[in-house]
N, C-alpha and C positions, 0 to 999 in steps of 0.2 A: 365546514370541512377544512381540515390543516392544508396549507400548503408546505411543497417543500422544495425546496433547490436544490440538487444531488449532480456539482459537476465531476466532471472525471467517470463520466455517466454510464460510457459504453467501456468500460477497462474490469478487470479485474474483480475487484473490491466495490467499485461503483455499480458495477450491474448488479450485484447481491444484495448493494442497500437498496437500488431502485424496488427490486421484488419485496423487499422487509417491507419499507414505507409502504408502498403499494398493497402489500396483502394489512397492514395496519390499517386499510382507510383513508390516508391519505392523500392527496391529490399530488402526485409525482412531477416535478420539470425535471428533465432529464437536460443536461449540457457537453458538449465534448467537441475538441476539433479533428477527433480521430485521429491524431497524429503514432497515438501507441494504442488507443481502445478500437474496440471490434464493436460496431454494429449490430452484431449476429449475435453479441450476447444481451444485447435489449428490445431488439425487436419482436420476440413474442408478446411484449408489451404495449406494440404501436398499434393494435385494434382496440386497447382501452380507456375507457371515456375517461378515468381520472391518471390520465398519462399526455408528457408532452415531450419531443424532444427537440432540443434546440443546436445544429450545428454551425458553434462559437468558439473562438478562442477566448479564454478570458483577461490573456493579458492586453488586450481590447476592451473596450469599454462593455460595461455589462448592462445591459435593461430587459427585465423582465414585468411584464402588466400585471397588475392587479395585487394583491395583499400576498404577502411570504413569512408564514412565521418562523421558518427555519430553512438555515441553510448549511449543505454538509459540502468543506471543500477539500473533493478527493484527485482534482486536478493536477497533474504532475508526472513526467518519467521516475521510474521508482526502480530501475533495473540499469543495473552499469553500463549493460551495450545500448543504451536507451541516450542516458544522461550525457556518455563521454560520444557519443555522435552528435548529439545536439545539446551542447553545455549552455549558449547562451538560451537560446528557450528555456530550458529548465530553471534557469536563475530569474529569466523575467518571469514564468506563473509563481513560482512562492515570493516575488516581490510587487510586481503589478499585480497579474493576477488575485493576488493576495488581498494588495491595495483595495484595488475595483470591488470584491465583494464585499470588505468590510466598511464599505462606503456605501455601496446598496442594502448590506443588513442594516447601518445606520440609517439609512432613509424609509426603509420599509420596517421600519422595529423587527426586524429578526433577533430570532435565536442564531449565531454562527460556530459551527465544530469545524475544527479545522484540523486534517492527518499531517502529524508531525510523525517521526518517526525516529527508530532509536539510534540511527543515523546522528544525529545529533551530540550521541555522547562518543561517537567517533571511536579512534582505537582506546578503549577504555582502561584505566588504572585503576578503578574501584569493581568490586564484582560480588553478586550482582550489582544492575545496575538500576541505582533510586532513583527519584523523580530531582531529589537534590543535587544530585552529581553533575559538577557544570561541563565536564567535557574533555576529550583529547582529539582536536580537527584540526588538521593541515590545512589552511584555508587556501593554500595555494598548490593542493595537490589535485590529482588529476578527481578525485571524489569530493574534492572540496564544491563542485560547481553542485553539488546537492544537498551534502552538508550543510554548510554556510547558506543556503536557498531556505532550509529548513530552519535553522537558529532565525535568521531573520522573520521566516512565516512566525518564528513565536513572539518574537518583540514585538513586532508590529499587532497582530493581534493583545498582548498584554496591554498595550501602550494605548487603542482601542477601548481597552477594558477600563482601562484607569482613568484615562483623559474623557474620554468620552461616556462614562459607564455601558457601554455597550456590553447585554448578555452575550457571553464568549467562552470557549469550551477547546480545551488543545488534548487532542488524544497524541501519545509516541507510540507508535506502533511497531511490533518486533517480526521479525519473521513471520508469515503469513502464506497459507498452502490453500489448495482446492481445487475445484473443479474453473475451468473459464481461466486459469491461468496461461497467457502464452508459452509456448513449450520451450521457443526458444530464446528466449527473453534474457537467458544470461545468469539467472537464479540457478541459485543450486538446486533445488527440487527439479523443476523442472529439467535444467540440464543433464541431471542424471537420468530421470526417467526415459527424455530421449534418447539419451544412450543409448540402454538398455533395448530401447524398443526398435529400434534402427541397426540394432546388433553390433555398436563401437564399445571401445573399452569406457572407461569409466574416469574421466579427468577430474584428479583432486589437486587443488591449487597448495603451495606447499606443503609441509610432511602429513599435514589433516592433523594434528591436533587441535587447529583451533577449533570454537564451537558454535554453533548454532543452540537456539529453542525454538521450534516449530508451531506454530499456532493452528489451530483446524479455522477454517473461515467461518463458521455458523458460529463458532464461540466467539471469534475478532468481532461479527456484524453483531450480535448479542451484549457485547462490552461497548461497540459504539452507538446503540441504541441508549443502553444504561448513562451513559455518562452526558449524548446529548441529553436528554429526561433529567440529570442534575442538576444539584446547585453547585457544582463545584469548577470554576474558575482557574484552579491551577493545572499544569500538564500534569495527566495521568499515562502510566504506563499500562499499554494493553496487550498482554501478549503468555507462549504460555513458558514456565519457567524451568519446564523438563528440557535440562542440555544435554545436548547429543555432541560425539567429534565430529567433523566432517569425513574422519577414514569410517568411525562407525557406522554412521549415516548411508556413504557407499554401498558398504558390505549390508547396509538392511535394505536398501534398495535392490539388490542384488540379487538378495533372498527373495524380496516379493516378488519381482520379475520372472524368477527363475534362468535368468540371464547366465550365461555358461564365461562371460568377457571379464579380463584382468582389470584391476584398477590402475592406470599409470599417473604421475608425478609431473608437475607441473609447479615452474617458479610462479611463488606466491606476488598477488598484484601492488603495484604499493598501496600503502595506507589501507589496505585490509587487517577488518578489524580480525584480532585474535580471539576475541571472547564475547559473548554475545549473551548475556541471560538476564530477564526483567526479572525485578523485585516489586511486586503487586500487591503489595501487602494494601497502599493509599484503594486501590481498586475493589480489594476487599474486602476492607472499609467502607468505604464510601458509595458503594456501587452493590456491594454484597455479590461482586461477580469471582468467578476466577472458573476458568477451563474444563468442560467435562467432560470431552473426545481427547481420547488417546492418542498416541501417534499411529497405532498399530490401526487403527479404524480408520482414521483421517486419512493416512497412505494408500488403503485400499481401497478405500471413496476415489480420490483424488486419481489411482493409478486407473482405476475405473471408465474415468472419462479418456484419460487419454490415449487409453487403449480404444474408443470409440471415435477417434479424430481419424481420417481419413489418410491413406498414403500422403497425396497432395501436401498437405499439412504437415505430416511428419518429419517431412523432407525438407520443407520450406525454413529459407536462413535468415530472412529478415520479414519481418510485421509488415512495414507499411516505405514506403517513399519521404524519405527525411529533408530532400532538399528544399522543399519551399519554407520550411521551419531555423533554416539554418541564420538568419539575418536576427 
């Protein structure tokens, strides 16, 4: 039976690889310090005999018993009100953190995939945007503390790869939607939806030209299956490459709600990027993958759950308690 190591276990993205691997066969470790992931999204999991979960920080030393042939690392704040409340955390998991597992895949022969993100090409000057495009990051803006976390999670995994031939695998991953999303995490998706569903207007960060592309999560965990299962070694872009504006975006949120609220106008953050769209062509290639949910299905899955989140929740303005994380 495969083992796997899936940290960032209880968040987002992580609790959807945990159920992939898991309904694959696999023998699941689940890892997270909860500092942004929810529990509640992997615990239907904890009565099964090929499931574990471990509550770790990993830029801590990591040790896990027994054989691991892969390891997916989805540890990380991935949302602005996340990152800019705890910068220095977010900079030690893509750099110890980082460290510590590619030091356990090296001693347990793992496979390790690790979520980079399109973050990485920063406010970009090429569009779309390839897997060669080295970048435009403010290293010393207020997103730089996720930015520059992520450029480094690639060197150092590369420099793994080459130094050490360790099998090594970097997804960038772009905008990303679903169900088990936090509602109030700061994202656009979600931020509008609660809007909408709270009955407020609709905040768009400057004039909304710039753009987004939307990914549905069953196609993202799909492309990050594929790509672990590779041979391919260089960052692959995973994401889908239908752009939207963010005023469009709004106003389609708008419609599926059936929300009757104005959109109003907000100064744009610094160093937000303007333009956001992968070029997936290396994925489609290489992977034979590329996107088969629409946005229009994805939205209504997605608005789905959240429509099923409880008052409590919908009201609620921050996730979790940040201060022990802040050193």
């Amino acid at each position: 039976m495969k083992r796997i190591l899936i940290t960032g276990a209880a968040g987002f993205l992580g609790s959807h690889l945990c159920d992939r691997f898991h309904g694959e066969g696999f023998h699941v470790i689940a890892m997270d310090n909860l500092i942004t992931g929810d529990i509640r999204n992997i615990e239907h999991l904890f009565s099964e005999e090929r499931f574990e979960f471990y509550h770790h920080d990993i830029s801590k030393f990591v040790h896990v018993p027994g054989k691991l042939d892969y390891i997916l690392h989805f540890a990380s704040p991935a949302s602005p009100i996340d990152y800019l409340k705890i910068p220095i955390q977010t900079l030690k998991v893509g750099s110890l953190g980082t460290h510590n597992l590619l030091g356990l895949a090296r001693v347990k022969s793992s496979r390790i995939l690790v979520a980079s993100t399109s973050e990485v090409y920063g406010d970009p000057t090429v569009h779309p945007q390839t897997e060669e495009y080295r970048g435009n990051v403010n290293p010393v803006g207020p997103r730089g503390v996720y930015d520059e976390a992520k450029r480094f999670q690639e060197a150092i995994t590369m420099a793994y790869h080459t130094y050490h031939g360790l099998e090594t695998r970097i997804a960038r991953i772009f905008n990303t939607y679903g169900p088990r999303m936090r509602l109030n995490d700061g994202r656009v998706l979600p931020a509008f939806i609660g809007q909408a569903l709270r009955g407020e207007d609709l905040t768009v960060f400057g004039d909304g030209s710039q753009t987004r592309s939307f990914c549905y999560m069953d196609d993202l965990i799909e492309g990050i299956y594929r790509l672990l299962m590779s041979d391919c070694a260089d960052p692959v872009n995973i994401g889908n490459p239908d752009e939207i504006s963010i005023l469009d975006f709004a106003q389609e949120i708008l419609k599926l709600t059936g929300a009757s609220q104005q959109i109003i106008f907000k100064e744009l953050p610094t160093d937000d990027p303007l333009q956001r769209q992968p070029d997936i062509g290396l994925a489609k290639k290489i992977l034979n993958w590329s996107p088969k949910i629409d946005r229009a299905e994805g939205l209504k899955r997605t608005y789905a759950y959240f429509q099923s989140l409880s008052e409590e929740e919908l009201y609620k303005k921050e996730h979790n308690d940040f201060e022990k994380y802040k050193s």
